[in-house]
N, C-alpha and C positions, 0 to 999 in steps of 0.2 A: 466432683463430677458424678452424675447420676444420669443415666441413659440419653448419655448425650448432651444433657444439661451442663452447663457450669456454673456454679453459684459463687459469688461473694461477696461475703459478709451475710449469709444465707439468703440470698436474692439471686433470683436468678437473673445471668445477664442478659436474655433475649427480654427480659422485662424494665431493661435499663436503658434510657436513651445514649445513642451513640456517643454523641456531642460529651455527655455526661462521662462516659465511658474512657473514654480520649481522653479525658483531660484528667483523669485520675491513674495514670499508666503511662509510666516510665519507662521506655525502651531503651537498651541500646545494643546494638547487632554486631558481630564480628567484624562484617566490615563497616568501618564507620562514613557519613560524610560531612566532611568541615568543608566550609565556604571559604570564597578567598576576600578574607576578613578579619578582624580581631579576632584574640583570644577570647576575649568577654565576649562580643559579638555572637561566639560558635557558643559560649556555655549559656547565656539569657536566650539564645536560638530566637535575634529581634525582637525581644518582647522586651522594653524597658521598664517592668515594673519588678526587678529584683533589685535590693542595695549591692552596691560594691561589697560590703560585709558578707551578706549571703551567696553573693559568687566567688568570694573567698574561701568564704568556708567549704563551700563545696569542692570546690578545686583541693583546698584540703584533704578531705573526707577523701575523693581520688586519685590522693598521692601525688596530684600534679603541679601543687603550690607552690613548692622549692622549686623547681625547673622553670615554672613561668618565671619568677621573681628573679632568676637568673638572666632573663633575656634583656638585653640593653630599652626595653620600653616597656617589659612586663605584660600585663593582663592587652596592652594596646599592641602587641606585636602583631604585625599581620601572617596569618598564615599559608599565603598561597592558595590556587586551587587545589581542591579537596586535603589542603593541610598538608600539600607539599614538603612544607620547610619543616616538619614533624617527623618524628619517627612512628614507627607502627603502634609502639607500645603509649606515646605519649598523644598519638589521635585517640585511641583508647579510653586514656584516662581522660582526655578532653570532652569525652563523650557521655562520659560516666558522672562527670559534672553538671554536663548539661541536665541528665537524669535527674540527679541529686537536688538541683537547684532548684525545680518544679514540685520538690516536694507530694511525692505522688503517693499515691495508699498501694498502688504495686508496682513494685522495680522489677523487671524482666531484663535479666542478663544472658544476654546467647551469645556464646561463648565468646564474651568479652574482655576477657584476659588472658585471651592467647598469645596476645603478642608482649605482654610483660614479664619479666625476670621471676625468678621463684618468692624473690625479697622482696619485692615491690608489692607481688600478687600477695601475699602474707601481709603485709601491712593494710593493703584495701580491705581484703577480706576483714581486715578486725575492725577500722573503721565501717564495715557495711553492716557490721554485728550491731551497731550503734543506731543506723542512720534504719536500717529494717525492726527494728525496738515499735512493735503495736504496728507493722504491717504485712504486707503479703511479701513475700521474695523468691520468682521462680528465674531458679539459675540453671543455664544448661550449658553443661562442658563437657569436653571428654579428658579434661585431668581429672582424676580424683583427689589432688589436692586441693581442689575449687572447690567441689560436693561435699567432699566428708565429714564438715560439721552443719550440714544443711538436718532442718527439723527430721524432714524425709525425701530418702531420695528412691528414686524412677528409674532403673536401670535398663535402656531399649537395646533391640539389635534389629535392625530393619522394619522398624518403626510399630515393632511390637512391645509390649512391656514384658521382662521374664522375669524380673525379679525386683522387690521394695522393702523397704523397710529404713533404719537406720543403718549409718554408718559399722557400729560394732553387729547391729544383725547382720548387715551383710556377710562379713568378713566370716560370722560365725556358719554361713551357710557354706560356703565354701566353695560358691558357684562360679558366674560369669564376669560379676563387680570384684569380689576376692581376687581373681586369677588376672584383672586390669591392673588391680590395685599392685600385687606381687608384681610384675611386667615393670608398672613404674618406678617404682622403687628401686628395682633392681636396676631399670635405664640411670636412676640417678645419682646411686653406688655408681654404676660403672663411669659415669663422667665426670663424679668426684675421685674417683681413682685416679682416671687419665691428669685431671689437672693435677692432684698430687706431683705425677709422673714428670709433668711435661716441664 
């Protein structure tokens, strides 16, 4: 970004048609919306020209491929309106596919894995380390187990930037990302403790 510009792939995008633009960007947003529809249905998002293979695979890449393939009709289970018969985490992941399956030059994740488990969000992430190989990936969360192996990360507080860098620079700064970071960890000692406990 340069005074206001955004470039990619060193183009600027107010020089790139819309049309063009759209169709090279992959969103998927916290809160998601699935139709009440197939599986498949919600991850091709009606466009029939992906194979069965590559909505497979993406649902893979998602983490959501065991779980569909558990439903008594799979990838054809209907999901209710807005993916009723889903859990939070597994609208998510359904959504994350639909991303994936479009094969975009940029995946935009806003904050897309909030509603999944620590295990689950660790398995995505490794499969996204894959699936973003030669593209762009802006990911925004407020875990820092989401960011921390991002290229470079953007740390805002009321929609200011205060601090960037990599993950180990942050930490080495000691600042406002370090003292998130120490918070989390320590919420997640304390609720491996309790379970110990309980």
């Amino acid at each position: 970004m340069e005074d206001g510009h955004i470039f990619i792939g060193g183009r600027d995008i107010n020089h790139i048609p819309l049309k063009v633009l759209r169709e090279n960007i992959g969103y998927v947003p916290q809160d998601n919306f699935l139709f009440s529809t197939t599986i498949k249905n919600n991850i091709e998002f009606f466009k029939p020209i992906y194979s069965d293979r590559q909505i497979e695979q993406a649902a893979k890449m998602a983490g959501i491929y065991d779980e569909i393939m558990s439903f008594p009709e799979g990838f054809d289970t209907v999901v209710g309106e807005r993916g009723v018969t889903l859990s939070g985490g597994q609208k998510q992941r359904v959504s994350i596919a639909r991303a994936i399956v479009k094969d975009p030059a940029i995946l935009i994740l806003d904050d897309s894995l909030s509603a999944v488990d620590t295990k689950t969000e660790q398995k995505i992430l490794e499969n996204l380390k894959n699936v973003l190989k030669g593209r762009t990936g802006i990911v925004i969360s407020h875990r820092v187990s989401v960011v921390r192996y991002c290229d470079h990360i953007i740390f805002m507080d009321e929609g200011r930037i205060i601090e960037r860098g990599t993950h180990e620079e942050l930490m080495r700064l000691k600042g406002a990302y370090y003292n998130l970071y120490r918070s989390q960890i320590e919420q997640v000692e304390d609720n491996l403790l309790l379970q110990a406990r309980g």
